[in-house]
C-alpha positions, -999 to +999 in steps of 0.1 A: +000+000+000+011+030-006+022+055+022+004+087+019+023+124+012+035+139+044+018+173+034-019+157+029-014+138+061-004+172+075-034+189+061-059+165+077-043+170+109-045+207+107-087+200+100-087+173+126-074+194+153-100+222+145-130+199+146-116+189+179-112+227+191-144+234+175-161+207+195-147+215+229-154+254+218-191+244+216-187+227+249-169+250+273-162+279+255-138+297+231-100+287+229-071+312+235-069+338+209-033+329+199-044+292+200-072+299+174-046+324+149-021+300+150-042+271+141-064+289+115-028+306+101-013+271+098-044+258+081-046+282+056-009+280+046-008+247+042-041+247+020-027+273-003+010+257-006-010+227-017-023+250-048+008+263-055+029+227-052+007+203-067+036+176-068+037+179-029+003+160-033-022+176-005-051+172-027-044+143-046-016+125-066+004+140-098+032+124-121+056+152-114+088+129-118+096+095-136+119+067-125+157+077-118+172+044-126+173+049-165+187+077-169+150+093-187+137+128-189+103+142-199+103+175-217+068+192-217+057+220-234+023+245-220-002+264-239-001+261-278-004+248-304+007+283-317+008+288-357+038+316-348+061+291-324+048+253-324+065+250-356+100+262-343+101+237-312+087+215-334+120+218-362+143+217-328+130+187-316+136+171-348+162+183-351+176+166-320+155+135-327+141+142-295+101+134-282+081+155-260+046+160-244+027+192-256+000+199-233-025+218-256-051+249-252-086+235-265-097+263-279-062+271-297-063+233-309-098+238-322-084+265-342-054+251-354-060+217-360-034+214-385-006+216-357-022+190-335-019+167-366+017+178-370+026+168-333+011+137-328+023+128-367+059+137-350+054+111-322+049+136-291+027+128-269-006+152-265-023+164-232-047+186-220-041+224-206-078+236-202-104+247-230-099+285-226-066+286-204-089+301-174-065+314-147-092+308-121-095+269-132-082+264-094-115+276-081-136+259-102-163+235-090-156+201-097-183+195-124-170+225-143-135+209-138-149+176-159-169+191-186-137+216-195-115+185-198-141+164-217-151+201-236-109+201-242-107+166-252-134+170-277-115+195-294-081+179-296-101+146-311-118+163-334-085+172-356-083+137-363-059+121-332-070+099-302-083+119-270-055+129-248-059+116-213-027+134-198-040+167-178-022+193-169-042+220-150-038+258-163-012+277-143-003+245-126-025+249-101-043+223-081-070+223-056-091+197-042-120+206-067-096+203-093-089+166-083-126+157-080-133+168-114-101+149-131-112+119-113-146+122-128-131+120-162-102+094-157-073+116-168-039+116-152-030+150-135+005+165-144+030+183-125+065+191-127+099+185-114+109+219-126+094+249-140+110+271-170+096+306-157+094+316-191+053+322-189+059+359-193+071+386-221+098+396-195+113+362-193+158+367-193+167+340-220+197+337-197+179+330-164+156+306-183+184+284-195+203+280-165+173+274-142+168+249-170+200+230-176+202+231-136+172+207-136+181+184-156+190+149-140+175+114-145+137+116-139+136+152-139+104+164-153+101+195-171+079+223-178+081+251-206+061+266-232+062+263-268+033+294-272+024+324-255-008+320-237-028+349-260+002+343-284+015+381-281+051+369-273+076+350-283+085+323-248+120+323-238+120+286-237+123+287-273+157+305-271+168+284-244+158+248-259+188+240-279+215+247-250+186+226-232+184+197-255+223+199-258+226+198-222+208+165-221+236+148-247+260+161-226+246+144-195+234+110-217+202+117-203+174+097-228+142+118-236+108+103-233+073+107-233+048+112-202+029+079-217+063+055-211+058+068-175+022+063-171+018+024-182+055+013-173 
């Protein structure tokens, strides 16, 4: 059986412990002030790291690393497919012979179906990144959670490629309502190991590839973008992606793709 994450175990402790004061509250009056703050402060900290750190898994699991022993690496790619910069990660990853995971905007893939073609026909994987991108998705109720995934789905399948059951949440974010609504649809959620930063016009090129090439290591798995989300910019991952891809020679680390991870 497996043991559960020391941060959702945490978590319940937190809520355990303040059914408990609440209970003695009703009984025999309020606790200490500082007791209360401390205890509602602690709650609430935990709660939102768990948003914030999905792979920590408070609200449920992620695949936010693969196995260390074979010397693998998963390079993902956030919020195309982008007619103006899919294409160029596309060439570079050919380039390199290397496979990825391109977690896709529906709406964008509804749009451009042509590019979804072009990935899958390039053997990367394909996932889901929400139907509209909505930077709120966190908050969302857990029905609304499973019809934007099915909505997303939909979209991606309708370009002519089997429905993508690999979920990565917009932002990254994860909350307990996001859990309940990926459960009701079956898909697996999606983390990271490391995260580009490069989700941003402002993004250093130079700051992007170091934080990058410091990641890499056997099972690390790694987040970038290959679009802009409203496609305005140009992601600095794209700079940074052949120093990235040759820093993975270097290191004889062997790219895969999130589904090796899943059914091994």
């Amino acid at each position: 059986m497996k043991a559960l994450p020391a941060a959702r175990l945490g978590l319940w402790a937190y809520a355990a412990a303040g059914i408990t004061v609440g209970a003695r509250a009703a009984l025999s009056g309020p606790p200490p002030v500082l007791a209360a703050v401390l205890g509602l402060g602690g709650y609430m900290f935990l709660g939102t790291a768990g948003v914030f750190w999905p792979e920590r898994g408070m609200y449920g699991s992620t695949l936010w690393r693969g196995p260390t022993a074979q010397g693998e690496i998963a390079l993902t790619f956030d919020d195309g497919p982008s007619p103006k910069t899919t294409p160029q990660v596309l060439a570079e990853l050919a380039k390199a012979d290397v496979r990825a995971t391109f977690f896709l905007v529906g709406r964008k893939a509804e749009a451009h179906p042509e590019l979804v073609r072009e990935i899958a026909a390039a053997g990367h994987d394909l996932g889901l990144h929400g139907f509209e991108h909505d930077r709120l998705f966190s908050l969302r109720g857990g029905s609304r959670v499973a019809a934007d995934i099915r909505r997303t789905q939909a979209a991606i399948a309708r370009a002519g490629v089997p429905e993508p059951t690999l979920f990565r949440p917009p932002i990254g974010f994860l909350s307990h309502l996001t859990v309940n609504g990926a459960r009701r649809t079956g898909v697996t959620l999606v983390g990271c190991s490391a995260r580009a930063f490069d989700g941003f016009a402002s993004a250093n090129v130079a700051a992007v590839t170091r934080r990058l090439t410091r990641a890499l290591s056997p099972g690390a798995l790694i987040a970038m973008h290959d679009a802009a989300e409203h496609d305005d910019y140009v992601p600095a991952s794209l700079a940074a992606l052949p120093r990235v891809l040759e820093a993975m020679r270097e290191r004889g680390l062997r790219p895969v793709t999130l589904s090796s991870w899943v059914t091994s």
